[in-house]
C-alpha positions as CSV (number, residue, x, y, z in Angstrom):
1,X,46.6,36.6,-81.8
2,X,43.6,34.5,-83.4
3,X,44.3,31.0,-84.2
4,X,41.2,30.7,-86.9
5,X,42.9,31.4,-90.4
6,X,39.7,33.2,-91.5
7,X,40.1,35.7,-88.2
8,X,43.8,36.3,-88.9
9,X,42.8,37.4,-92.4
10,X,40.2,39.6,-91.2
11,X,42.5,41.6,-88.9
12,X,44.5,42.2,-91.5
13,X,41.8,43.6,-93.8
14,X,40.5,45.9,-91.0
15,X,43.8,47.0,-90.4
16,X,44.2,48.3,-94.1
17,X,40.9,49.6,-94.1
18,X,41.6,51.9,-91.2
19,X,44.6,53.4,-92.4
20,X,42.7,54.3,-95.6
21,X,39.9,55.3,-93.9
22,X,42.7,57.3,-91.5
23,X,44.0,58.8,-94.3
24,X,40.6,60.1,-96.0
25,X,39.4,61.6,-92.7
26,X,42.8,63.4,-92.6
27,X,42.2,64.9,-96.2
28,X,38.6,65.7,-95.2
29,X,39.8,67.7,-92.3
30,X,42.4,69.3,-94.4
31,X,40.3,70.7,-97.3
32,X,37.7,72.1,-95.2
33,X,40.1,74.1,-93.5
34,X,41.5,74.9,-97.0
35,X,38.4,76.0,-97.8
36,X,37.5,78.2,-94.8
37,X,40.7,79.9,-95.2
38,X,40.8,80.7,-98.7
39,X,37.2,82.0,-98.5
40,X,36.6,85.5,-100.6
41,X,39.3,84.0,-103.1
42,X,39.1,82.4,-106.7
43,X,40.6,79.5,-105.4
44,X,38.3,79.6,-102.0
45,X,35.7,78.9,-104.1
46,X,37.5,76.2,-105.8
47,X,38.4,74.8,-102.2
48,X,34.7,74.9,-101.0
49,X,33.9,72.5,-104.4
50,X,37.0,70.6,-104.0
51,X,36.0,69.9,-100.2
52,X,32.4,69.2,-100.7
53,X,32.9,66.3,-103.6
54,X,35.4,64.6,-101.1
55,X,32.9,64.8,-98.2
56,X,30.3,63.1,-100.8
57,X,32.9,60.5,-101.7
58,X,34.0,59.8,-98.3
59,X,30.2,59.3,-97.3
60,X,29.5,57.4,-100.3
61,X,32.5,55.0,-99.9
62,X,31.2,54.3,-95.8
63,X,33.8,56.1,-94.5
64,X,31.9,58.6,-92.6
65,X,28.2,58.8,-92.5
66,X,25.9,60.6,-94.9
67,X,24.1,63.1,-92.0
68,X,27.9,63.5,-90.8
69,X,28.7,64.4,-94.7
70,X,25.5,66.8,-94.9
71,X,26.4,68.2,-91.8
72,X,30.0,69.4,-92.5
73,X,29.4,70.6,-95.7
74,X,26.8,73.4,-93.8
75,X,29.3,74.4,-91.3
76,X,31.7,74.7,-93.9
77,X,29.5,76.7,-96.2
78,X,28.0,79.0,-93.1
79,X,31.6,80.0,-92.2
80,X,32.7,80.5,-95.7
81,X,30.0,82.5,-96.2
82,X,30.4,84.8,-93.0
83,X,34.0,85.0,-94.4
84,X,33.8,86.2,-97.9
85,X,31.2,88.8,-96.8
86,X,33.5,90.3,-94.5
């Protein structure tokens, strides 16, 4: 354990940040899935939207990158795609 009072304080802040930051991923993960398997649907298409502002908040908030942001929101809309097709 630190002994500087300003260290301390900052290992408590990045604790609380990575929980949060745990929890968004989780979400992230969980909507694009949501998403993929709803595809074809009313409400797929309400789950691709729903998934893609959360991937744009979560990028614009730092928690994951912006190419990483771009980048899931194609996969997700290439296999959403392939799936309300067939």
């Amino acid at each position: 354990m630190a002994n500087i009072k300003s260290q301390k304080k900052r290992i408590r802040t990045n604790a609380k940040r990575a929980e949060r930051n745990k929890a968004v991923r989780s979400e992230l993960k969980t909507r694009v899935k949501t998403a993929q398997r709803t595809a074809g649907t009313e409400e797929g298409d309400a789950a691709a939207q729903l998934a893609q502002k959360r991937l744009d908040m979560a990028a614009s908030k730092g928690v994951i990158h912006k190419n990483q942001a771009a980048r899931r929101k194609s996969r997700m809309m290439k296999s959403v795609n392939v799936a309300s097709e067939g």
